[in-house]
Each structure stands twice: as structure tokens, then as C-alpha cells.
C-alpha positions as CSV (number, residue, x, y, z in Angstrom):
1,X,0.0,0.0,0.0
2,X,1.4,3.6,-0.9
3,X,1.7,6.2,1.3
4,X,-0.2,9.6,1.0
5,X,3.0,11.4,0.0
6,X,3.0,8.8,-2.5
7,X,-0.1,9.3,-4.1
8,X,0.3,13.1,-4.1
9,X,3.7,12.6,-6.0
10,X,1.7,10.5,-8.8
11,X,-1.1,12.3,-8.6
12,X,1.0,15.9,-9.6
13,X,3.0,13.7,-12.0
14,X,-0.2,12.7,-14.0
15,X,-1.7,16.0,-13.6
16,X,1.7,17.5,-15.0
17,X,1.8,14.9,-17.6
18,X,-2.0,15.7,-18.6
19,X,-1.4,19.5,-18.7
20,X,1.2,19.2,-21.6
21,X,-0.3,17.0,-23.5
22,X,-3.1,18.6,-23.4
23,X,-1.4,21.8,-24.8
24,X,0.2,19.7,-27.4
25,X,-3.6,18.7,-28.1
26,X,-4.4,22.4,-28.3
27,X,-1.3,23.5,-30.9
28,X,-3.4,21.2,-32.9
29,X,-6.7,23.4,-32.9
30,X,-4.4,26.6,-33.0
31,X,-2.5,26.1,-36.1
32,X,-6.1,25.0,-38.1
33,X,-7.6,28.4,-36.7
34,X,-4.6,29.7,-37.8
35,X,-4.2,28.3,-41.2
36,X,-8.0,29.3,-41.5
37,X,-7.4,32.7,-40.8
38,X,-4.7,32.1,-43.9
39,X,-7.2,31.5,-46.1
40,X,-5.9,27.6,-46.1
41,X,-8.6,25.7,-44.4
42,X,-12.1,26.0,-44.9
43,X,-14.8,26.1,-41.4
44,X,-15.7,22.6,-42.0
45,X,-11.8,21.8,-42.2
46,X,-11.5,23.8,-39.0
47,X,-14.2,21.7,-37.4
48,X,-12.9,18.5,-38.5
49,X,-9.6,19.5,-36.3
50,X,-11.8,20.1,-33.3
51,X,-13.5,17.3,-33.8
52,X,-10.4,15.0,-33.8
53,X,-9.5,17.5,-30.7
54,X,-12.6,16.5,-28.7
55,X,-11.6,13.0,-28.9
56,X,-8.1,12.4,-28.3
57,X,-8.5,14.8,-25.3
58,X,-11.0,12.7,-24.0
59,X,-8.9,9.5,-24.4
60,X,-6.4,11.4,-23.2
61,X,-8.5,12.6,-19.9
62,X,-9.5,8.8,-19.4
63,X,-6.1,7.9,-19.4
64,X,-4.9,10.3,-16.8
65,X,-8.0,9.8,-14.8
66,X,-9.7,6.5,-15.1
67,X,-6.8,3.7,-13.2
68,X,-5.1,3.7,-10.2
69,X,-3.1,7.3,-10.1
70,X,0.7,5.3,-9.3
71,X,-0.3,2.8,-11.7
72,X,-0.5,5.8,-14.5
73,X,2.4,7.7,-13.2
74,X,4.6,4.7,-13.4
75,X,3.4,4.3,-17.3
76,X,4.1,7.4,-17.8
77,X,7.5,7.4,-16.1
78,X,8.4,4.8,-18.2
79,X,6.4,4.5,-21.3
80,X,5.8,8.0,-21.8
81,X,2.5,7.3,-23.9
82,X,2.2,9.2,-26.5
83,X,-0.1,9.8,-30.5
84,X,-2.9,11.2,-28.7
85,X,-3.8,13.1,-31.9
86,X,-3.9,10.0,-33.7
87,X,-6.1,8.5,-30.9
88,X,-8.4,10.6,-32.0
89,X,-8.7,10.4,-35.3
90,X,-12.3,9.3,-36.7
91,X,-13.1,5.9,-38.2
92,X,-14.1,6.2,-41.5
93,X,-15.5,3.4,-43.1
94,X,-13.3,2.4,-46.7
95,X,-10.5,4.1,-45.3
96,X,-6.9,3.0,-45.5
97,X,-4.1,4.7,-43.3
């Protein structure tokens, strides 16, 4: 059984962990407004980024928040997980990657 000090040190590890990713998530949805603004990318091109957005954060967020928090900060410690982008990406029927 872990200590409390313990859990608070994995806990601020996942949290730290979540917070970048996250902006790396968010560079995502920055650069399409961005490009938009260019004239490159349509509003539906836009929206497809923030769709894609929506749901790597959420795997993402049930990562970081649905197992056992040293469980996760160990992964992370030594795994580093990463493609949360491509996590997200949406099925499309017909389609080859």
C-alpha cells in the first residue's frame, strides 16, 4: 500500500503529464484556426480539427484519470505514452491509413 506522500507525488506527476499534453492537443486546434485565418482551411476543415481534438483529449483525460493514479504515473514514467492526436482520429469506413 502507498503512502499519501506517494499518491500526491503520482497524482502531480499525472496531472503534469495531462497539462502538456493537453497543450500539445491544443497546438493542434491553433494552427487549423490559424491556417484558416490564412485563407488555407475551410470552417468545415476547422471543425474537423476540433473534432479530432474532442476525442483524443477525452482519451487522453480517461487515461490520466480512469486507473489507479501510481499505476499511470509509473506508465508514464516509463512508457511516456504518447499519438494522442492520432487516438483521435475518426473511423471512416473504406478508409486505409
Amino acid at each position: 500500500m502507498s503512502s499519501k506522500a506517494e499518491r500526491r507525488t503520482a497524482r502531480q506527476e499525472v496531472a503534469a503529464y495531462h497539462e502538456a499534453e493537453l497543450g500539445r492537443l491544443v497546438g493542434h486546434v491553433e494552427e487549423a484556426v490559424r491556417r484558416h485565418r490564412a485563407g488555407e482551411l475551410d470552417a468545415f476543415e476547422v471543425d474537423e480539427v476540433i473534432f479530432q481534438y474532442s476525442r483524443a483529449a477525452k482519451e487522453l483525460w480517461k487515461f490520466c484519470n480512469l486507473g489507479n493514479v501510481e499505476s499511470t504515473a509509473h506508465w508514464i514514467r516509463d512508457e511516456s505514452p504518447s499519438g494522442w492526436w492520432e487516438r483521435g482520429k475518426p473511423w471512416r469506413r473504406g478508409a486505409r491509413d
